[in-house]
N, C-alpha and C positions, 0 to 999 in steps of 0.2 A: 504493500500500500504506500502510496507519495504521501512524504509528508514535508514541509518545508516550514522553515522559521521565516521567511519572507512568502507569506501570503498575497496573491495578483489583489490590487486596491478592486474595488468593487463602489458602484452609484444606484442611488433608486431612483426611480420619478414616478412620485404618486398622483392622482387624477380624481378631483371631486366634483362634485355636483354644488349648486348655489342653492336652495331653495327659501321658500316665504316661508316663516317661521310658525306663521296661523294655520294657513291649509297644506304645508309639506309640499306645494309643487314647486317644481322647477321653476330659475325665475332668471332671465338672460343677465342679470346684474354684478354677472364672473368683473367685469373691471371696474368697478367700482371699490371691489377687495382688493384686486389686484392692485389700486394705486396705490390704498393704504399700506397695503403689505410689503409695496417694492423698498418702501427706507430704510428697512431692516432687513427682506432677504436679498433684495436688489439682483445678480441673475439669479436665482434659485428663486423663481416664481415666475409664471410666463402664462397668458391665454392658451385657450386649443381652438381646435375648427368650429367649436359654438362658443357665443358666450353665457353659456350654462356653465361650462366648465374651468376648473383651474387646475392647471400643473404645477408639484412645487419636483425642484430635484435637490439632489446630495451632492456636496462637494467631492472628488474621488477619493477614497480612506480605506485604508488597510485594516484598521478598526473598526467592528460592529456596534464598539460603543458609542463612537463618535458616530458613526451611522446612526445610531438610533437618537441620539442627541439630535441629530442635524434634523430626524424624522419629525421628532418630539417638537421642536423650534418653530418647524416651520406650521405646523398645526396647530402651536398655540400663537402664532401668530394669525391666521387664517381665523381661527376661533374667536379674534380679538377685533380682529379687524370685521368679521361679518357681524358682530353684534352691535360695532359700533353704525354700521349702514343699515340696520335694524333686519338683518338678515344671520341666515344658519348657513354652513357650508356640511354635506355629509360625506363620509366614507361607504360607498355603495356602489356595484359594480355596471347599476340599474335605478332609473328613477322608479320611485315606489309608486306615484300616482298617476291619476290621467295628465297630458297637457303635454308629454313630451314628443310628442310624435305630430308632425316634421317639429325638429327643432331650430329656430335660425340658425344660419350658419355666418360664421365671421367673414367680412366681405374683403375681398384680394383674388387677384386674377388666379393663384392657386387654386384656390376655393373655390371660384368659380369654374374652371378646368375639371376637379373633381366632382363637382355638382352636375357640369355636362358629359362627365363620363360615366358616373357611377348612377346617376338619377335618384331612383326611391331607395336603393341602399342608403344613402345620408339620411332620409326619414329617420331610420333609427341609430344615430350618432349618437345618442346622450349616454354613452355608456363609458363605466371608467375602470380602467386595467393598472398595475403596477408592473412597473419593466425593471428591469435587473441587469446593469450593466457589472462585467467582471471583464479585467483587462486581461486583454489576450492579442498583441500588437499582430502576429504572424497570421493574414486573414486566410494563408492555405491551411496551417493549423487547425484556425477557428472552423474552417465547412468538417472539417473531419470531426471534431470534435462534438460540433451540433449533431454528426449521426450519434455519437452513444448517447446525449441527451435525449434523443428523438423518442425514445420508449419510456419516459420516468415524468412527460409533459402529463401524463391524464389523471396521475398522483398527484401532482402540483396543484392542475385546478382543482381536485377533489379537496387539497386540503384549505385553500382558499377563497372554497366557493362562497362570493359575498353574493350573489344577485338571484335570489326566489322569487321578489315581484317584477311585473312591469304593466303600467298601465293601467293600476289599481287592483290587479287580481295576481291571486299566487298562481306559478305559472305550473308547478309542479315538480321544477326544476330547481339545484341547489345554485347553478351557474348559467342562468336566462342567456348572460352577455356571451360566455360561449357559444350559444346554438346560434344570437344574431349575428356575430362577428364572423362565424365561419360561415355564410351564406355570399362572403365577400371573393371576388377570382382569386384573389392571393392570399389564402390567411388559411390559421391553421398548424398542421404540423408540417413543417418542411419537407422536401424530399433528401432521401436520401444521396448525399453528393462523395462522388471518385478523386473528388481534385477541384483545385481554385477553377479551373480553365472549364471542369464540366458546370460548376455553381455561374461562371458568366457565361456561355452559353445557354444556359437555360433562362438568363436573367432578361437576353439579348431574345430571345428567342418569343419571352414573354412580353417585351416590351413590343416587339411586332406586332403582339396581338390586340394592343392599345390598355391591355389591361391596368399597366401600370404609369401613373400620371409622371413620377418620376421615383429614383431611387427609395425617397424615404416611405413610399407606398406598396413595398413591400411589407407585408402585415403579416410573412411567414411567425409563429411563435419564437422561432428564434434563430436572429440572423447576425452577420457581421455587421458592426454596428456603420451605417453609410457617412458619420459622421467625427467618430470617435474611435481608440484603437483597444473594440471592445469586443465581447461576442455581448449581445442583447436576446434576455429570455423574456415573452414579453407575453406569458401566457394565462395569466395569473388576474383574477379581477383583485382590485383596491382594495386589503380586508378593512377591516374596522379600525383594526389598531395599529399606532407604529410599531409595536415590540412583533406583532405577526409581520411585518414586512421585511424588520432585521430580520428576522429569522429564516424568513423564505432567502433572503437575501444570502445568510451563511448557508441555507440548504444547497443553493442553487451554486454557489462558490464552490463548496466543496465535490458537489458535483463536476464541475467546469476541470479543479484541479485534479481527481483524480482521472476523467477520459483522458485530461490535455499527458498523463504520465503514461496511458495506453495506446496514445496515439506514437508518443515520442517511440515507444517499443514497437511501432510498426502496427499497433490494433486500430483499422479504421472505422470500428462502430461495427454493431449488428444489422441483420437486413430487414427489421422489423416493416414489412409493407405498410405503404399510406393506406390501405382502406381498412387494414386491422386497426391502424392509429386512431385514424375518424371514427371507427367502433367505440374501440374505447375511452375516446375522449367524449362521446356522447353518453357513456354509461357514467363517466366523471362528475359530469356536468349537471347528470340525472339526478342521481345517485349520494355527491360528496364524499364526504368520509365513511357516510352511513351504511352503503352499499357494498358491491363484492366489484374488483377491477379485475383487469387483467394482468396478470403476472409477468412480467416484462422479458420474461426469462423461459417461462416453460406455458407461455401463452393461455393457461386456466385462470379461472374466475376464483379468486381469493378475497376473501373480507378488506377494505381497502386498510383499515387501523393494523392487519398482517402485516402489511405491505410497506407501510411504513413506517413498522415496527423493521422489517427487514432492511429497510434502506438506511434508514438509522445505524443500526450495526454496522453495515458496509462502510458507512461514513465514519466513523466513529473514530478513526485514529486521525485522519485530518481534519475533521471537527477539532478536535485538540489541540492537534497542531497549530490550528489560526484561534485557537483562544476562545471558539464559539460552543463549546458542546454545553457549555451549563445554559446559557441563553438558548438554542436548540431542543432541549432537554427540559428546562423549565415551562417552555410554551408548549410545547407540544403535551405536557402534562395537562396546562391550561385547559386546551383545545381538546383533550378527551371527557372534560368533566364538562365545558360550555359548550361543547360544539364549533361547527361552523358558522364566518357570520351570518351564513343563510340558518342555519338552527335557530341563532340569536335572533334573526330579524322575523323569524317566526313566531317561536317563544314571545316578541315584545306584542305581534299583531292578535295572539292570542287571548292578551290580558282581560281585555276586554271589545275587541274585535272592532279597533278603530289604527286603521292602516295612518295615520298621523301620531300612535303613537310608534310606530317603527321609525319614521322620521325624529321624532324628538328623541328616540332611546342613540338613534346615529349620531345626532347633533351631538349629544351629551357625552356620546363615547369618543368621540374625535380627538379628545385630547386624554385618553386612558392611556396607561401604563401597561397595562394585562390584559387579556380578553374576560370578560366575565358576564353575568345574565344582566 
């Protein structure tokens, strides 16, 4: 097993929603936070293609503490700043209530490019993911690397699944934003790639097809990152809390570091097929942690809390090595007694069966420390 005392730096960038604090919907007034919020994160805080939305990022850190710090920071800033515009900002991977569908879309000839490509896909844009950058400068590296990732994505979303409603009704689902995202030409589980040279050919080949408006619209779950010298796993909806994001964040690291040690030996990934992925990334997404996945290994349907009880082990010596298995370890304790946030945002809509209080139980957890009911 790799282990190293120099950990690759690793970045988050989380994605939230704006809403009116009365009736829990969506409310386009993302810059309004955003001004207040830039004089103290200044880049670490930026619009997205609605102004529903706000993106905050992490400075790049070798440290999950300071990660989590920089998590923490930037949500209590967020939290500070929408109360002071007499607004909520939530952690949700999906709006809870009616109103978001079409959602404006932020105006710039991009935007508009994608509006005239993609059409009623941006209908359902109001959705918010948490992406995982872990530095990984060699991008021939990084396509080999994303194959052994490619089978350990449908655990990921299961254990992150934040988004059960959309549109006012549970959808039935732990992770809604997965089944609307992958309905996109390019999203998803990647394919499996031979070499830098076959990942742009296919890239080049795709672009042909108009599918892609430019590089950054690649929405494969995890790609070389088009801007930064990362690999980006970007498959995960926005949980509730920041200490669930460090942690996906060391999950996902230590993953990165132990393929990037079996690539170095010549191992280029398994041939796990895209349509067994898309299986079981929809059994994921069904399902969450509460279900049975797919075994990444010997392709059977196992409890997915096995299964992550498995890859836990696996990790466990480079967990240690980067400093992260007690933070690793402690949440995921968390998250077998609370659940998922889709558990959680269940549990809140159940109280008394008023979907505004799922909305005020997010608002109020935005700036938690631990997952809890």
């Amino acid at each position: 097993m790799h282990t190293t005392t120099n950990p690759p730096r690793l970045g988050v960038e989380e994605e939230f929603l704006v809403i009116d604090p009365t009736t829990g919907t969506v409310t386009p007034q993302a810059p309004a936070i955003i001004n207040r919020a830039t004089g103290h994160l200044g880049p670490r805080i930026s619009g997205e293609i609605t102004p529903l939305h706000i993106e905050t990022r992490t400075n790049p850190t070798t440290s999950t503490t300071q990660l989590l710090h920089e998590l923490l920071d930037a949500r209590h800033t967020l939290a500070d700043a929408a109360t002071a515009e007499g607004l909520h900002v939530i952690p949700t991977g999906t709006p809870i209530h009616p109103g978001a569908v079409p959602p404006p879309v932020t105006p710039g000839p991009r935007q508009d490019h994608g509006t005239a490509t993609y059409r009623g896909l941006h209908d359902e844009l109001a959705i918010c993911a948490v992406h995982i950058h872990v530095e990984l400068p060699d991008r021939e590296h990084a396509v080999l690397v994303s194959n052994h990732l490619r089978p350990h994505l449908p655990l990921l979303i299961a254990l992150t699944a934040n988004s059960p409603h959309w549109e006012g009704r549970d959808t039935g689902y732990a992770s809604w934003r997965t089944m609307t995202w992958n309905r996109w030409p390019i999203a998803g589980p990647p394919p499996r790639f031979t070499s830098l040279d076959h990942y742009h050919h296919t890239i080049d080949t795709l672009t042909t097809t108009g599918a892609l408006v430019d590089p950054a619209t690649l929405f494969w779950d995890i790609r070389p990152s088009p801007t930064h010298p990362t690999i980006e796993i970007r498959a995960a909806d926005v949980p509730v809390t920041a200490t669930e994001s460090a942690t996906l964040a060391a999950l996902v690291r230590a993953l990165v570091t132990t393929a990037s040690h079996a690539v170095h030996h010549g191992d280029h990934g398994p041939t796990t097929p895209t349509e067994i992925l898309r299986a079981a990334y929809w059994r994921a997404a069904r399902d969450g942690l509460d279900g049975h996945l797919l075994d990444p290994h010997t392709h059977q349907l196992r409890p997915a809390h096995h299964l992550l009880h498995d890859l836990l082990h696996q990790l466990t010596p480079t967990l240690h090595a980067h400093d992260d298995h007690h933070l690793v370890t402690t949440t995921l304790r968390h998250l077998t007694t609370t659940g998922t946030g889709a558990t959680r945002q269940r549990t809140a809509a159940r109280r008394r069966g008023h979907l505004t209080d799922v909305t005020t139980y997010l608002a109020t957890h935005l700036t938690a420390t631990h997952p809890h009911h």
